[in-house]
N, C-alpha and C positions, 0 to 999 in steps of 0.2 A: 201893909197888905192884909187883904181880909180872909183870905184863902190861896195857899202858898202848891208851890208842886214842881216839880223837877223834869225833865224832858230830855231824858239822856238817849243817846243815838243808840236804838234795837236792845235798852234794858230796862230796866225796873228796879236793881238791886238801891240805887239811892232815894230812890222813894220808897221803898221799902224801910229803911232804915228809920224815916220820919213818919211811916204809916200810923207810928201810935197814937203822934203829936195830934192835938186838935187842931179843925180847916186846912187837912191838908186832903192831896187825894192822889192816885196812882196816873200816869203818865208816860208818854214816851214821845221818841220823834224817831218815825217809821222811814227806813231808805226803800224807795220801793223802784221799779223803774219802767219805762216803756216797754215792752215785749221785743216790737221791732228791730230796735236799733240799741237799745241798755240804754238811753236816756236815763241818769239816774234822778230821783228827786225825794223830797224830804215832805214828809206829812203828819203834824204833830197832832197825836190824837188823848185826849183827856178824859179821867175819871173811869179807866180800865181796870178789870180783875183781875189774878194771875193768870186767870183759864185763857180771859180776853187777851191777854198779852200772848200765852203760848195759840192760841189760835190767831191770831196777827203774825208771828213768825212762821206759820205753814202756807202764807196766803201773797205776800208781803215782796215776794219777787215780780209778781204780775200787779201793776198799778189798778188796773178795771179788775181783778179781782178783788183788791183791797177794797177801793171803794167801795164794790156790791155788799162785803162784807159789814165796812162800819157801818155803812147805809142800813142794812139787815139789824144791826145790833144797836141802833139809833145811841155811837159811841158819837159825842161832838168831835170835830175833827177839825182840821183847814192846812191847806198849803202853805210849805212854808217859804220865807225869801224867793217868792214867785220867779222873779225876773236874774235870779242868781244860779247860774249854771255851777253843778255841783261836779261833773266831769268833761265837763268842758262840750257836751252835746245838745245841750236844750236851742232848739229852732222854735219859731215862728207859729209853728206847724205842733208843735209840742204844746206854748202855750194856750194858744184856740182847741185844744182836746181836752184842757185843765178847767178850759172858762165851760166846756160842758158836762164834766165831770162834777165838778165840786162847786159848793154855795158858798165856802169860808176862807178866805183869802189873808193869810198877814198883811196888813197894811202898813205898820211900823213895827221895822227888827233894829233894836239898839246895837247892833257888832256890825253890820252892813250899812255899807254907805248908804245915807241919807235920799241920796238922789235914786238910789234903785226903789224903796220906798214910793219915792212920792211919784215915780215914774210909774209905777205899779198900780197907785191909788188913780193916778189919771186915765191909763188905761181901762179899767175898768169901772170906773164913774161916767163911761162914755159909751159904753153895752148900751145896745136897744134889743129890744124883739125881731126888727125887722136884719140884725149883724146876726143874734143868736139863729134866726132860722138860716139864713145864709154859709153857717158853720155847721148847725148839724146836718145840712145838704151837703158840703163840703167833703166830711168825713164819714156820711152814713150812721151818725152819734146821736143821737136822741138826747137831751140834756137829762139827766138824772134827777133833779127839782124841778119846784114849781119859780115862775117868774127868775130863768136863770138870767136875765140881762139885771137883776142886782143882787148885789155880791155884798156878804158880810165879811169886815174888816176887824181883823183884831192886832192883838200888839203883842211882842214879849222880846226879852232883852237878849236872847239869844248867849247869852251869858257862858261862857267857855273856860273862865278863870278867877270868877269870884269878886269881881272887881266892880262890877257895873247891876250889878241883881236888881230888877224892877227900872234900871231906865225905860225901860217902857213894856206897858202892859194891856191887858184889858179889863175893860169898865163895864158893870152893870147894875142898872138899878140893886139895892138895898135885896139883899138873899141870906136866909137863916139858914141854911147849908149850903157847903157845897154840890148836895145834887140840886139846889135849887140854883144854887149860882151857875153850875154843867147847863141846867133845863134853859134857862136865858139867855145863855151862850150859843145853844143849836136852836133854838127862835130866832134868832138875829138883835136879841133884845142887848145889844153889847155894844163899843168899840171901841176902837185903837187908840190909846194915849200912850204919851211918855215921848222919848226924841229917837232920833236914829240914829246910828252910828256914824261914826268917821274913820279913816285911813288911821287915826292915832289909837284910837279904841282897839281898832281892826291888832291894831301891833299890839297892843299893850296884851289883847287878850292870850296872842298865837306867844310871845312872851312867855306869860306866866303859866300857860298848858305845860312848854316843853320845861321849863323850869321845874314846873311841880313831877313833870316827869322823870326827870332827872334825878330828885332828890329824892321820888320813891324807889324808882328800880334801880340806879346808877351806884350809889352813896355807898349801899352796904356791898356791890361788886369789887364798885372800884376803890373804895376804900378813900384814903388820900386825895385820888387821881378825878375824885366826884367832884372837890371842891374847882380842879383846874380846870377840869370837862365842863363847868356851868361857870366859870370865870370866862373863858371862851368864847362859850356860846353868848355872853351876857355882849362882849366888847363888837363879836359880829353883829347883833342889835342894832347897838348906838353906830355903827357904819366904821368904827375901827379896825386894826390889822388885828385878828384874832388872837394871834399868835406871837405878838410883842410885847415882850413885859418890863418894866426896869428892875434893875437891881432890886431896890429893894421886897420887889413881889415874887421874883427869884425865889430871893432867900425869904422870905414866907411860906413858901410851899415847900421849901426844901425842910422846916421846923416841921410844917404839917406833916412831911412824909416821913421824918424821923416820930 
């Protein structure tokens, strides 16, 4: 990768820590949601400053004000797993207010199935001028760019567990920084490569989160009881009885807790 960066949900503290490293840049992946109804959704925006990041969190409840904002502060930005309801609300009607809101679209997310991707990419490979005016009638919306019936597609691995970093990402021509590499990205000078998830991914990722979770806050609580708590959790996984062990695992944990 030529220019690396992190997109942790509503922080910054891990990109911070790699702010020093060269080709890298600050990031996030903003929860913002509909007014109406809390529609919730995810908007990852890249190449931010701390100021930008605390004025994104005063903004960040209301989806059209976020937008006006990055739009104002010409942060690149784009939707992320478009077609992926984050609580269970996104309609129809949610994503025809997105296709007039925003220019930049995930096209391929490496943790999300495959087929929402490419369901995604077809939907919107198939915008005209004459669907975009029919929408901003629709909802009284004005499209926020120029030429909104095409959509800039990018990529990123969506990566939750360390396992999968760079299955898929975004492409642009040859850039001697990253603000040159940012400047190409909100041109549309970009797009999506790499593959999209599957159902295996999807587990393997949600896996090793609570895993790692476990083994940071759990370990030093429950002392002993960390190793049986993530033995457990490890056997519901694989579709075993969580809680049946043989002898001899028994008496493992019984040495452990002595």
């Amino acid at each position: 990768m030529d220019y690396v960066t992190i997109t942790d949900h509503d922080a910054i503290d891990g990109c911070l820590e790699i702010a020093h490293l060269p080709r890298t840049f600050i990031s996030e992946q903003v929860t913002t949601y509909f007014p109406q109804d809390g529609c919730k959704l995810h908007i990852l925006v890249w190449g931010v400053s701390e100021q930008q990041h605390c004025d994104i969190e005063s903004v960040r409840d209301n989806i059209f004000d976020l937008q006006r904002y990055l739009q104002r502060a010409q942060i690149a930005h784009a939707v992320a797993h478009p077609l992926y309801s984050v609580n269970g609300k996104l309609k129809t009607s949610h994503l025809e207010q997105l296709i007039l809101l925003f220019k930049h679209f995930e096209g391929i997310n490496g943790l999300r199935d495959a087929l929402l991707s490419d369901l995604a990419k077809t939907l919107l490979n198939q915008l005209t001028p004459a669907k975009i005016e029919a929408l901003a009638n629709r909802y009284g919306l004005a499209p926020t760019h120029a030429a909104p019936w095409h959509k800039i597609l990018v990529g990123g691995s969506d990566d939750h567990g360390g396992q999968f970093v760079a299955s898929a990402f975004t492409e642009t021509p040859a850039a001697d920084s990253a603000e040159k590499f940012l400047e190409l990205v909100r041109d549309g000078d970009c797009s999506a490569c790499g593959q999209g998830g599957t159902p295996l991914i999807l587990s393997h990722g949600f896996y090793n989160t609570v895993a790692c979770f476990i083994q940071d806050r759990f370990h030093e609580k429950l002392g002993p009881g960390g190793a049986l708590l993530e033995k457990m959790f490890s056997r519901f996984m694989e579709g075993r009885a969580p809680t049946e062990f043989t002898l001899k695992e028994k008496m493992e944990f019984i040495v452990q807790g002595v």
